[in-house]
N, C-alpha and C positions, 0 to 999 in steps of 0.2 A: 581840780584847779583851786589854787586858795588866792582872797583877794589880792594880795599883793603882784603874783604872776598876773592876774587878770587888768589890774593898772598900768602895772609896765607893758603890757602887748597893749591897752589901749592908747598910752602914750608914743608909740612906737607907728602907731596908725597914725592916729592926728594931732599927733605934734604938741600936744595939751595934755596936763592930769586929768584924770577923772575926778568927777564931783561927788559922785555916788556910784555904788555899787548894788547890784541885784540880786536875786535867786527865786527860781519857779519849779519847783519837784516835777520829775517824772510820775507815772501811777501804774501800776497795775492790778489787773484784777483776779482776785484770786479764786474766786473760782470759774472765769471764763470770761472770754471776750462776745462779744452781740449778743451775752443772754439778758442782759440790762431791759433792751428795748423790744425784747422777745416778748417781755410779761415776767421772766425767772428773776431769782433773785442773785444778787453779784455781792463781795467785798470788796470796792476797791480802797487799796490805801495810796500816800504818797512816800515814793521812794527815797533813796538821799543821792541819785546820778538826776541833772535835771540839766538847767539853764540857763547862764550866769551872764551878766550884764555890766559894763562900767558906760556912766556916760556923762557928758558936758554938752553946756552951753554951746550955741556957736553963733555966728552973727550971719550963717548964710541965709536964713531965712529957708530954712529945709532939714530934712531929718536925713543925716548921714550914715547913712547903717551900714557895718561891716562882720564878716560872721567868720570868726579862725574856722572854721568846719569848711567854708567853700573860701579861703583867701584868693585863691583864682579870679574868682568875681571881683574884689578890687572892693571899694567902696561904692555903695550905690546911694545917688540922692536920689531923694524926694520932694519938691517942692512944698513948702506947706499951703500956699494957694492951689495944688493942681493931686490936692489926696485924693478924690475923686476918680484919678484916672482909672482904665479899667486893668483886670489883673495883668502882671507880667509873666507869669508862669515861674516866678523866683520862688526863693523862702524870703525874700524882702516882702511879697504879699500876705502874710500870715500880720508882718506890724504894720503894714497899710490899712488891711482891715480892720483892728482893730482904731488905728487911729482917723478912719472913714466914718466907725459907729461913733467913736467917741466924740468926734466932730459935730456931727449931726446933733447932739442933746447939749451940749455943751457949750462952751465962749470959745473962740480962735484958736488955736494956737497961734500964738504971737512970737515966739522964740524957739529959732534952731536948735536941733540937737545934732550932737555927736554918740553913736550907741555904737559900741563893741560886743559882738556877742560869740559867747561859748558854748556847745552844749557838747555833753557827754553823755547823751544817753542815744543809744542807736539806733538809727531811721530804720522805718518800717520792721522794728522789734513790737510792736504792739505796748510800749512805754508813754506812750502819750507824745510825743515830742512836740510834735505840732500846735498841742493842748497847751504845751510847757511854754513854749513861746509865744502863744496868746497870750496866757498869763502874765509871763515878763511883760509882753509889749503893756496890756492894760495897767501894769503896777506901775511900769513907768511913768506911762504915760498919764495918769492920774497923780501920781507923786510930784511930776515937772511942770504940771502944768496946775494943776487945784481942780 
């Protein structure tokens, strides 16, 4: 996906440009998966299929997350008073959590967002993907917020 498709499907959701744009590598390891935490030794690097992001402003007072991989799901809000909640069983929980931890050390989130997200790397391939969009979520959310 290059930025410009990933603006126009954002604009296409909520109605606004996008402000910014993202990116969070996939990873794999090359020489094995669970030998990391075994004690052995692993290479992992980052790949170039990951997980791509456009996002704006919004005045809802909530983080509106939408993911072209599950468009089914629609848009999902989150309040930004009610991050807290416990999990939903979504992929919206992977940027809940990280915007729960970053909550917690940090000052408010005081302004909505609008976040489009894309990934091309494929679930449950041992790619990271989940990893990829923690990432995202934390760049973002650190980048939108200070």
């Amino acid at each position: 996906m290059d930025v410009e498709e990933l603006k126009t499907k954002f604009e296409a959701v909520f109605g606004q440009p996008a402000s910014a744009t993202y990116f969070a590598p996939g990873r794999i390891n090359l020489i094995g998966e669970h030998t990391d935490y075994n004690g052995g030794h692993v290479f992992p690097c980052a790949i170039s299929l990951g997980t791509y992001a456009a996002v704006a402003q919004n005045d809802a007072g909530a983080l509106r997350l939408y993911s072209g991989n599950f468009d089914q799901v629609g848009i999902v809000e989150v309040a930004l008073s009610d991050l807290a909640t416990p999990a939903d069983k979504k992929w919206t929980d992977y940027f809940k959590g990280m915007a729960q931890l970053l909550q917690k050390n940090y000052p408010a989130f005081t302004q909505g967002l609008d976040v489009y997200i894309f990934g091309n790397l494929p679930n449950g391939a041992g790619l990271s993907s989940s990893a990829s969009l923690e990432l995202l979520a934390g760049t973002i959310l650190k980048d939108q917020y200070g």
